[in-house]
ROPAPA-593727 format. One record per residue: residue number from 1; x, y, z of N, C-alpha, C, O in turn; chain; residue in one letter. Coordinates in Angstrom, 3 decimals. Layout:
N
(node NUM (X Y Z) (X Y Z) (X Y Z) (X Y Z) A A)
...
//
This chain:
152
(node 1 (3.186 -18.861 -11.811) (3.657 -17.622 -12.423) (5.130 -17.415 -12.137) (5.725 -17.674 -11.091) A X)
(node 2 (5.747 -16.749 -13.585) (7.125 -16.787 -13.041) (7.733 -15.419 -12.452) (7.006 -14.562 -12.954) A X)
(node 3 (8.481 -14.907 -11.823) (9.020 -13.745 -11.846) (9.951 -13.198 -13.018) (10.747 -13.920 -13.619) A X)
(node 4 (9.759 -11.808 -13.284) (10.248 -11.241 -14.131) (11.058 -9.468 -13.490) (10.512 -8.666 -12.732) A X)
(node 5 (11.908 -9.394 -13.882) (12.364 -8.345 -13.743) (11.700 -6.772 -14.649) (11.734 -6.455 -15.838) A X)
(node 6 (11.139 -6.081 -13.424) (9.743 -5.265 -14.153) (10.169 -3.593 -13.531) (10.470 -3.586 -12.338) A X)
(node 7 (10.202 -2.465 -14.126) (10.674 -1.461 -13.612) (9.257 -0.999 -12.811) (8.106 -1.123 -13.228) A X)
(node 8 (9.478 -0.721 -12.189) (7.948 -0.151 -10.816) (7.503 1.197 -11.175) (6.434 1.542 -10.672) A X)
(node 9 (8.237 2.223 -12.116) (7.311 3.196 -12.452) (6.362 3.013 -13.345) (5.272 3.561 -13.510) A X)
(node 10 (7.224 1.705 -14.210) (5.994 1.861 -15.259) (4.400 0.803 -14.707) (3.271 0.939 -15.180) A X)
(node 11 (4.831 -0.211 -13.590) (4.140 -0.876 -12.646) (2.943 0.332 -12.170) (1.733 0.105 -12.202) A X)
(node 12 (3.618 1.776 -11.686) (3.243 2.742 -10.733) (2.034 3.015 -11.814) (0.814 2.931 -11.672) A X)
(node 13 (2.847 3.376 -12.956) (1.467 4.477 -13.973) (0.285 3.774 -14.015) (-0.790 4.349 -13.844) A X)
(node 14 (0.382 2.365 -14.266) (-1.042 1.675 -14.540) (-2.059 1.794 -13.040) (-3.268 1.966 -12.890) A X)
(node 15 (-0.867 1.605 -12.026) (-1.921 1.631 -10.633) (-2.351 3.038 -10.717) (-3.565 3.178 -10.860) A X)
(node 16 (-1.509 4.323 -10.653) (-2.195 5.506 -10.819) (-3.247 5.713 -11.594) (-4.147 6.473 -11.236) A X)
(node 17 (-3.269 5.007 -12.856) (-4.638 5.023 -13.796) (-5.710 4.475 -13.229) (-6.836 4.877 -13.524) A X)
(node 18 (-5.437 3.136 -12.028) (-6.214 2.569 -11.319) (-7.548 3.171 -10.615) (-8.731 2.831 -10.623) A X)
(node 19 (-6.672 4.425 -9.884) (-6.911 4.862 -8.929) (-7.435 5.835 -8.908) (-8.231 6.230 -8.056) A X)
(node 20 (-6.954 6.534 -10.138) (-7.403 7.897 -11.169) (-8.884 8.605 -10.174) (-8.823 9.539 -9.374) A X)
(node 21 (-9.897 7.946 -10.492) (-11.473 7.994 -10.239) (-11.245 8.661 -8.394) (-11.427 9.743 -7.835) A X)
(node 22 (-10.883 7.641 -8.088) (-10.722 7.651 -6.417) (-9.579 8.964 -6.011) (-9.745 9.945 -5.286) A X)
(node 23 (-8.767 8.660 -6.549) (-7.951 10.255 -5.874) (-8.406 11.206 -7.019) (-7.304 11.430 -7.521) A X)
(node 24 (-9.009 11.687 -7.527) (-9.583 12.925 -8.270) (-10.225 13.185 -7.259) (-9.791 13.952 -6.400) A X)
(node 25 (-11.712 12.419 -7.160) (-12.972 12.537 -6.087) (-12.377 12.484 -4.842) (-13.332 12.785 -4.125) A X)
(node 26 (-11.282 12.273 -3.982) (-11.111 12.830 -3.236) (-9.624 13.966 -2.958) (-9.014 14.038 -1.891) A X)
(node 27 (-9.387 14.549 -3.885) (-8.582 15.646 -4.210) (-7.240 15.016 -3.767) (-6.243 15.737 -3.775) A X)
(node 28 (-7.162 14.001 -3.463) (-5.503 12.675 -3.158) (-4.018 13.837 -4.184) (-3.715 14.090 -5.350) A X)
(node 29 (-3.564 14.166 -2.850) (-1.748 14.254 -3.483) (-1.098 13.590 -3.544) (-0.237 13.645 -2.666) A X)
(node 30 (-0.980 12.516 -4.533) (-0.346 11.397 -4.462) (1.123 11.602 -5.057) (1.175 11.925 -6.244) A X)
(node 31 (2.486 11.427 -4.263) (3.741 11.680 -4.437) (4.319 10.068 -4.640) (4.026 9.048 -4.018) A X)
(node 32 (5.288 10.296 -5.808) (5.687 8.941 -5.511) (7.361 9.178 -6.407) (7.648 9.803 -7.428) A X)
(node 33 (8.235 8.306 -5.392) (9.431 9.022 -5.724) (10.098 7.691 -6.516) (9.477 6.685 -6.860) A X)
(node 34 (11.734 8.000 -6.740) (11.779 7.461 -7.791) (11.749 5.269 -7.624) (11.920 4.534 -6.651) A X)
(node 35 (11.608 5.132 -8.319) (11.442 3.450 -8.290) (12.558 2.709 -8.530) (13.405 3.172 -9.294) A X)
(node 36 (12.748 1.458 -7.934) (13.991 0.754 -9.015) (12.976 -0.330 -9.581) (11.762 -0.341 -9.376) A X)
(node 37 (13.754 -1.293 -10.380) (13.610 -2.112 -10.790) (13.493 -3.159 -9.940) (14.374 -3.163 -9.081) A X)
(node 38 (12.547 -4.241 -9.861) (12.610 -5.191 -9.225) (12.395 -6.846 -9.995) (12.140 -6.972 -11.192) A X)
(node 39 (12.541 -7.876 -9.149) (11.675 -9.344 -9.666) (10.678 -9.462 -9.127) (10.637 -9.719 -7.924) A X)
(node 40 (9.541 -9.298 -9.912) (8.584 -9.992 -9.198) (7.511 -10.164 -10.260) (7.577 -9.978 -11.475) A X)
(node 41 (6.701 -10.487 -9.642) (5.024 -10.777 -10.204) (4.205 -9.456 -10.791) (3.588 -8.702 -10.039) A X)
(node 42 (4.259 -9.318 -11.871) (3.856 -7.895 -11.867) (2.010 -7.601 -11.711) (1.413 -6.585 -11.358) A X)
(node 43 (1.517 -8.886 -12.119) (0.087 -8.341 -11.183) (-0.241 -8.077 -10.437) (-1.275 -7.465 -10.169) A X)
(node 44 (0.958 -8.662 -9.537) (0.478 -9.110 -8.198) (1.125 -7.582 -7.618) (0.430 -6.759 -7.023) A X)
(node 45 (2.331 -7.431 -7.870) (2.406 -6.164 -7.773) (2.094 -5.017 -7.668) (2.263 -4.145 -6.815) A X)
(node 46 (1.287 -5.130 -9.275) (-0.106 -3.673 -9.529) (-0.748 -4.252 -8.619) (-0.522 -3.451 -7.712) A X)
(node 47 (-1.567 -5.268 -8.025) (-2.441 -5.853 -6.876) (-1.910 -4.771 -5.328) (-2.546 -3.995 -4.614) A X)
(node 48 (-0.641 -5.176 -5.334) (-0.433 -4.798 -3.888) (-0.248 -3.083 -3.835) (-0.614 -2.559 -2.783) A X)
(node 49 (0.231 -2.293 -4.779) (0.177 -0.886 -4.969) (-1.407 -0.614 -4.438) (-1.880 -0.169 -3.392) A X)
(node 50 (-2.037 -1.165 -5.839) (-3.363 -0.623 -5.769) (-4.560 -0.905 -4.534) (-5.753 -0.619 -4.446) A X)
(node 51 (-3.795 -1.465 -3.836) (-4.805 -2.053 -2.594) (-4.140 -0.999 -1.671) (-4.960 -0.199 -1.220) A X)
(node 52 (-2.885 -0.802 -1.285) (-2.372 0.330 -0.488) (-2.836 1.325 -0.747) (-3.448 1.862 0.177) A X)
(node 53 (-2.787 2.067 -2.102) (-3.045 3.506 -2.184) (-4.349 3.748 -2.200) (-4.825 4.807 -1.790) A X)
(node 54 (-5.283 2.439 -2.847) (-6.904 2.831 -2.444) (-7.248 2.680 -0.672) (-7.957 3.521 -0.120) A X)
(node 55 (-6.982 2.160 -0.333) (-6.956 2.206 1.743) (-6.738 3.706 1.577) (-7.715 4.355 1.203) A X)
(node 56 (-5.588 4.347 1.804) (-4.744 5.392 1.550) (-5.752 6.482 1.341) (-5.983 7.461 2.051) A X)
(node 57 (-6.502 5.965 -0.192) (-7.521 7.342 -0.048) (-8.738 7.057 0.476) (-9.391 8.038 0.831) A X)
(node 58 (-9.214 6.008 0.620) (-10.477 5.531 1.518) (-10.487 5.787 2.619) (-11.537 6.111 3.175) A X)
(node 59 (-9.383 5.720 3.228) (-9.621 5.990 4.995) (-8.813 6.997 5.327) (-7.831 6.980 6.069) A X)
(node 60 (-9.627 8.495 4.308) (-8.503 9.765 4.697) (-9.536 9.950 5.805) (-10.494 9.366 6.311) A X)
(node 61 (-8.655 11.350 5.935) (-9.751 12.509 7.407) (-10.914 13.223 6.727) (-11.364 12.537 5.809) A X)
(node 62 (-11.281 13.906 6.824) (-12.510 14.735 6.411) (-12.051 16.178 6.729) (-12.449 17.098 6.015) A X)
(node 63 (-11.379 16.364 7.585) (-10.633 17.169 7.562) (-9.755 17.819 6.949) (-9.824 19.043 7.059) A X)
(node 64 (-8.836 17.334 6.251) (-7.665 17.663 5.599) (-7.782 16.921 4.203) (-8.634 16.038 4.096) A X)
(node 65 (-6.786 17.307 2.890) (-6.471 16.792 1.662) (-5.689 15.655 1.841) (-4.544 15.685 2.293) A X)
(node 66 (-6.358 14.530 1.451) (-5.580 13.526 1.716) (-3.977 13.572 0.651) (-3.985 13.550 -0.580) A X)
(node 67 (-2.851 13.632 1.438) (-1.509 13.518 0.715) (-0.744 11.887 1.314) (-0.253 11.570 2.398) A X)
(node 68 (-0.934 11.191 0.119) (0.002 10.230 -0.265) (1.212 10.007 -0.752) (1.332 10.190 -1.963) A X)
(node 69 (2.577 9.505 0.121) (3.906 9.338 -0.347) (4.418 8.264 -0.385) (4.759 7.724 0.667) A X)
(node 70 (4.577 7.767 -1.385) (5.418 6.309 -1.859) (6.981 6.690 -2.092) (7.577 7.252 -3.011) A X)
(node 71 (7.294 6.245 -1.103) (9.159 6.465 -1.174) (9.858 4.995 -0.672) (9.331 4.133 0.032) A X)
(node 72 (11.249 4.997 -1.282) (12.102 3.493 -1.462) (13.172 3.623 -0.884) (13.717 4.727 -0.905) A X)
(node 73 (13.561 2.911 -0.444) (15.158 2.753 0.205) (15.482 1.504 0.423) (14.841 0.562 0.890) A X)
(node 74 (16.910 1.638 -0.101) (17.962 0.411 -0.253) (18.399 -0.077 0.939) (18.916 0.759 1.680) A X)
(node 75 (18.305 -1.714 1.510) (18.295 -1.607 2.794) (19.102 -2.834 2.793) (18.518 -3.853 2.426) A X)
(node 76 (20.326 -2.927 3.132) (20.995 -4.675 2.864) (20.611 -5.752 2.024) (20.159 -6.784 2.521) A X)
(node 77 (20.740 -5.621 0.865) (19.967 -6.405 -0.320) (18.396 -6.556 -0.557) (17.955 -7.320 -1.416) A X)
(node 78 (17.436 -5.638 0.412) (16.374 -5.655 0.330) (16.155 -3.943 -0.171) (16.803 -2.897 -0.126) A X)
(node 79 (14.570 -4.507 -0.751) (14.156 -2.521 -0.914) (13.147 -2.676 -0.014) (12.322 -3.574 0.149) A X)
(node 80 (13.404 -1.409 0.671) (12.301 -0.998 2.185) (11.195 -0.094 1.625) (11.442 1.102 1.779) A X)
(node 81 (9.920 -0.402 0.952) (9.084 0.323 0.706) (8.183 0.855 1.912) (7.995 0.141 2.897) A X)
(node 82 (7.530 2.374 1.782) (7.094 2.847 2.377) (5.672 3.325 2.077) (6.030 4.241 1.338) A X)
(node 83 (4.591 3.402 2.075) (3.431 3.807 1.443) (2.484 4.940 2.940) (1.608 4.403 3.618) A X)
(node 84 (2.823 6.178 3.138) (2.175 6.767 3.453) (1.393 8.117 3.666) (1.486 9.153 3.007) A X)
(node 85 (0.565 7.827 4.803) (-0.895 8.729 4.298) (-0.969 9.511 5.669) (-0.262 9.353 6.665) A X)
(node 86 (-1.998 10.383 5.464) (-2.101 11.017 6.356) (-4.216 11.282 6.901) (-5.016 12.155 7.236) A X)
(node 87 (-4.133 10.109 6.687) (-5.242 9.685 7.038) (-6.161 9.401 8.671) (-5.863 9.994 9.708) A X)
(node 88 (-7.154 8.497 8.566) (-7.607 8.580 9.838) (-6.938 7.747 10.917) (-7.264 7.855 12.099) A X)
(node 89 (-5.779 6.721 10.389) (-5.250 5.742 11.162) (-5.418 4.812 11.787) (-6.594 4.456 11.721) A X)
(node 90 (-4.912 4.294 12.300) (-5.461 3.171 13.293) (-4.462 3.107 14.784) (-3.363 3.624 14.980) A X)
(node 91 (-5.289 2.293 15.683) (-4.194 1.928 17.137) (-4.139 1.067 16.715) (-4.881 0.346 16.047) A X)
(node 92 (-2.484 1.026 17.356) (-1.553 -0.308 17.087) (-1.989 -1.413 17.640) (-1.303 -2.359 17.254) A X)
(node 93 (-2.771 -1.709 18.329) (-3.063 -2.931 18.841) (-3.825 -3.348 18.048) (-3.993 -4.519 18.388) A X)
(node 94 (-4.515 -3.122 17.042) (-5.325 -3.595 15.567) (-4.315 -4.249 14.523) (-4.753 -5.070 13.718) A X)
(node 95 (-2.921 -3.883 14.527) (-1.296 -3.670 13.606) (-1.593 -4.889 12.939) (-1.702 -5.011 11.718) A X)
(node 96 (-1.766 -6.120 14.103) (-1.745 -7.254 12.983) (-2.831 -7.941 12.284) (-2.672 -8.594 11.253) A X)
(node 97 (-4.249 -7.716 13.057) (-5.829 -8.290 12.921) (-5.986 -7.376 11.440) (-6.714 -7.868 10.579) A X)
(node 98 (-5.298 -6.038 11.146) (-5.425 -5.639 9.578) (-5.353 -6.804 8.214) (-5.937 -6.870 7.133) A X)
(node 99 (-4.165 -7.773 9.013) (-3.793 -8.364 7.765) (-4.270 -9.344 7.684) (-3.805 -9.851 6.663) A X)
(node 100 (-5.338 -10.371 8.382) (-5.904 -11.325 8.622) (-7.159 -11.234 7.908) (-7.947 -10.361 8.273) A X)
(node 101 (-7.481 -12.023 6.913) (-8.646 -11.877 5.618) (-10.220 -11.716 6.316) (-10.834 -12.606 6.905) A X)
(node 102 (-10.514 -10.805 6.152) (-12.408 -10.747 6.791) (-12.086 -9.974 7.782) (-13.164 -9.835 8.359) A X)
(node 103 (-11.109 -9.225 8.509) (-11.247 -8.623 9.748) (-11.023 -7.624 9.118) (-10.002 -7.302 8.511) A X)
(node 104 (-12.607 -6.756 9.326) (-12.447 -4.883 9.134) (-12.841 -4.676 10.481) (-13.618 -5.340 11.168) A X)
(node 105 (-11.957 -3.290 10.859) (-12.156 -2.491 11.851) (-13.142 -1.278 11.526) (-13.213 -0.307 12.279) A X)
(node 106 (-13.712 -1.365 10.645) (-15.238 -0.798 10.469) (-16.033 -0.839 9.985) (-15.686 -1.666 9.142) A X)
(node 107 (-17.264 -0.542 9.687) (-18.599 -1.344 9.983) (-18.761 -0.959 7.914) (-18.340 0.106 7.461) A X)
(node 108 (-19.263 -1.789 7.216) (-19.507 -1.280 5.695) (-20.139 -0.238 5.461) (-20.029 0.317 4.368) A X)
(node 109 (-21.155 0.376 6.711) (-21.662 1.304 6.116) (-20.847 3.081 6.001) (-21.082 4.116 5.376) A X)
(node 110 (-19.800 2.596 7.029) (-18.898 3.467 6.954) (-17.860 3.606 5.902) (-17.755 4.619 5.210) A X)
(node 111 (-17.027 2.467 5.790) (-16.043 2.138 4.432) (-16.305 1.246 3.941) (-16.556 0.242 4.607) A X)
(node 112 (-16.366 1.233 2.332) (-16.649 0.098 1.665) (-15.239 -1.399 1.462) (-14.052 -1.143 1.258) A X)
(node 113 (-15.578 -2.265 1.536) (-14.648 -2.789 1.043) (-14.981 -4.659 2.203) (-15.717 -4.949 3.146) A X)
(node 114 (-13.904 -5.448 1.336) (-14.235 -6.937 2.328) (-13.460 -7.252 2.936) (-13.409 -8.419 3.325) A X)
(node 115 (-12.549 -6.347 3.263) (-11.941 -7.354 4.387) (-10.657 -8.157 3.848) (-9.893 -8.804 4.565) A X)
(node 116 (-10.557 -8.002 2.480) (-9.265 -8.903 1.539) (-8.060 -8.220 1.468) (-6.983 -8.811 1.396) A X)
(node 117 (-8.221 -6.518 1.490) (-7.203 -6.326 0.899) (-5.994 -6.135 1.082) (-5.121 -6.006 0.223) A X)
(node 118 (-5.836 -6.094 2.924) (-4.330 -6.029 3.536) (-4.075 -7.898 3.747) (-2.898 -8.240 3.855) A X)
(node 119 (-4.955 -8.815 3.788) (-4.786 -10.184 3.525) (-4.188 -10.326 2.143) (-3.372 -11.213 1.890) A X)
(node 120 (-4.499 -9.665 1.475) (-4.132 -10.587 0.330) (-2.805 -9.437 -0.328) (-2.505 -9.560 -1.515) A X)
(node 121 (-2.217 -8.559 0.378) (-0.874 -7.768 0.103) (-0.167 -8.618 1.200) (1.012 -8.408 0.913) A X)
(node 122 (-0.159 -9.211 1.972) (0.489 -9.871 3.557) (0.831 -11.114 2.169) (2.046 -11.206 1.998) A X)
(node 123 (-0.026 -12.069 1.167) (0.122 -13.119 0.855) (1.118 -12.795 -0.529) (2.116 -13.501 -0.673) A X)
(node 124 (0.905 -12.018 -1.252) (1.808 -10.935 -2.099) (3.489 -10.834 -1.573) (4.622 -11.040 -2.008) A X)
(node 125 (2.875 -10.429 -0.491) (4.888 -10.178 0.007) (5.673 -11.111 0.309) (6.890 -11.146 0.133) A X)
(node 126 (4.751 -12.180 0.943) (5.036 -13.549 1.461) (5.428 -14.646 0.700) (6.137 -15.612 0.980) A X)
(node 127 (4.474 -14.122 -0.938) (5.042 -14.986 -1.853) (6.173 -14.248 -2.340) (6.999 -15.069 -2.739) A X)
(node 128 (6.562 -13.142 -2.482) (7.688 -12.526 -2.929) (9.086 -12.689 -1.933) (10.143 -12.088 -2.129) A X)
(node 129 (8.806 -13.693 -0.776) (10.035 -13.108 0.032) (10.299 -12.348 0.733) (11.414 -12.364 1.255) A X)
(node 130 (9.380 -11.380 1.024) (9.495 -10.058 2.040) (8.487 -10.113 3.671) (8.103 -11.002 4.431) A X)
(node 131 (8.398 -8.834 3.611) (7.864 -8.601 4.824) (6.862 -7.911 4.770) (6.924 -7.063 3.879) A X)
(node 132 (5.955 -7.912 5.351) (5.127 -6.530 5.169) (4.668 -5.749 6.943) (4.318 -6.537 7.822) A X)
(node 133 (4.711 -4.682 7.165) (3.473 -4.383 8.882) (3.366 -2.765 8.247) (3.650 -2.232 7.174) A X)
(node 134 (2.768 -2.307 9.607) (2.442 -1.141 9.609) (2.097 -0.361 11.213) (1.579 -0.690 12.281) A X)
(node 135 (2.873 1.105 10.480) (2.890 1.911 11.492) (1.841 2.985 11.835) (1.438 3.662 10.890) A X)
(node 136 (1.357 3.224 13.034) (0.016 4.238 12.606) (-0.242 4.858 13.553) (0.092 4.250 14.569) A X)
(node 137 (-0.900 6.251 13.831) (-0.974 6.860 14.852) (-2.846 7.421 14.714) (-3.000 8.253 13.819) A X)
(node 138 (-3.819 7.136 15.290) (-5.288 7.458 15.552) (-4.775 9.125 15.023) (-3.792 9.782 15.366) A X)
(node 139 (-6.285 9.559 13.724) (-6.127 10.892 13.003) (-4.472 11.772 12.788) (-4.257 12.961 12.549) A X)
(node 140 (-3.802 10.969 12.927) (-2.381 10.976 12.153) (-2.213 10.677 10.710) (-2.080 11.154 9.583) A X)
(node 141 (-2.305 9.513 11.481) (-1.778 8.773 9.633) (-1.583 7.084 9.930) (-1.805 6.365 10.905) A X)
(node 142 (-1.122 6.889 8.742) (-0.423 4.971 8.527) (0.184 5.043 7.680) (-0.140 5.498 6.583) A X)
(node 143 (1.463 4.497 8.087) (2.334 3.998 6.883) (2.894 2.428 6.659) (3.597 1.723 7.383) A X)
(node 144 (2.412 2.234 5.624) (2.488 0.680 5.460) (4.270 0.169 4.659) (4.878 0.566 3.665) A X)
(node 145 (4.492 -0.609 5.463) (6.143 -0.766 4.966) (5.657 -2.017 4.298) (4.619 -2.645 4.506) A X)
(node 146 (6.778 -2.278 3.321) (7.461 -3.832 3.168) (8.725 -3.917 2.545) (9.324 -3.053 1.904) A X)
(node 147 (9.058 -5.113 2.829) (10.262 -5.260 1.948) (10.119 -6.183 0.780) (9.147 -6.938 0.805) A X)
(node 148 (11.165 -6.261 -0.529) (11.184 -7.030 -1.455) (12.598 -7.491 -1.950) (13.584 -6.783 -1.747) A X)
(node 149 (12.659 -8.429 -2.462) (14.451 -8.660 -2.564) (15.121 -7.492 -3.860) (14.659 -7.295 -4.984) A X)
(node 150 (16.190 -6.939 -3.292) (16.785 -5.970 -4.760) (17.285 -6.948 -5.737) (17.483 -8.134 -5.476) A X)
(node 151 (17.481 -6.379 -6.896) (17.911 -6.684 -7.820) (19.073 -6.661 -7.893) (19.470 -5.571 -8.304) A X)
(node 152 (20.094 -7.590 -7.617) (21.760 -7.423 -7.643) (22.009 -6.860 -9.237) (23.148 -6.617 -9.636) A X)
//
């Protein structure tokens, strides 16, 4: 697949349509500020949005309205994406076993899902050139960074 130069809001709307079902049913404030343009893969792209922001609303609190913020910044020829939530979180000593394919830190009958989807955004960024980790504090929140190359 080749890279193409693809603007990320219009990337954003299709994942929001994605997701539609999932942040309705759980009342998700999903904020997302403005985008640039980037190169990349644009499935893979909608892939890596839509795997963040469904985590995002999957592993809110029960407590509170889950509010989601996607914000960008220009960072020495890279864009520093930010994706976060204010969810149930995680301890950092889990930070990197997230991104390793088949390792969930909870049991299916609690959250659904296999185990792919921070593996296969780690292989996303990796093929794009970037970076990806994440920051998180237990019934705080997580915010998942990465970087991607800007568009000179």
């Amino acid at each position: 697949r080749t890279f193409k130069l693809n603007k990320l809001d219009d990337i954003l709307k299709k994942v929001m349509a994605d997701v539609k079902t999932a942040a309705t049913e759980a009342d998700a404030d999903i904020q997302i500020g403005a985008l640039p343009e980037i190169l990349c893969d644009e499935l893979q792209i909608r892939q890596l949005f839509q795997n963040l922001i469904s985590n995002a609303i999957k592993f809110r609190s029960t407590d509170k309205r889950p509010v989601i913020n996607v914000t960008v910044e220009q960072q020495n020829g890279k864009v520093l994406f930010k994706v976060q939530d204010n969810g149930i979180g995680l301890d950092m000593k889990y930070a990197q076993q997230i991104f390793q394919i088949f390792n969930r830190l909870h049991t299916t009958d609690k959250y659904q899902g296999s185990g792919i989807g921070l593996a296969l955004c780690k292989k996303i960024i990796e093929r794009h050139n970037g970076n990806i980790w994440v920051e998180s504090k237990p019934q705080v929140g997580t915010s998942v960074y990465f970087t991607l190359a800007a568009v000179s």
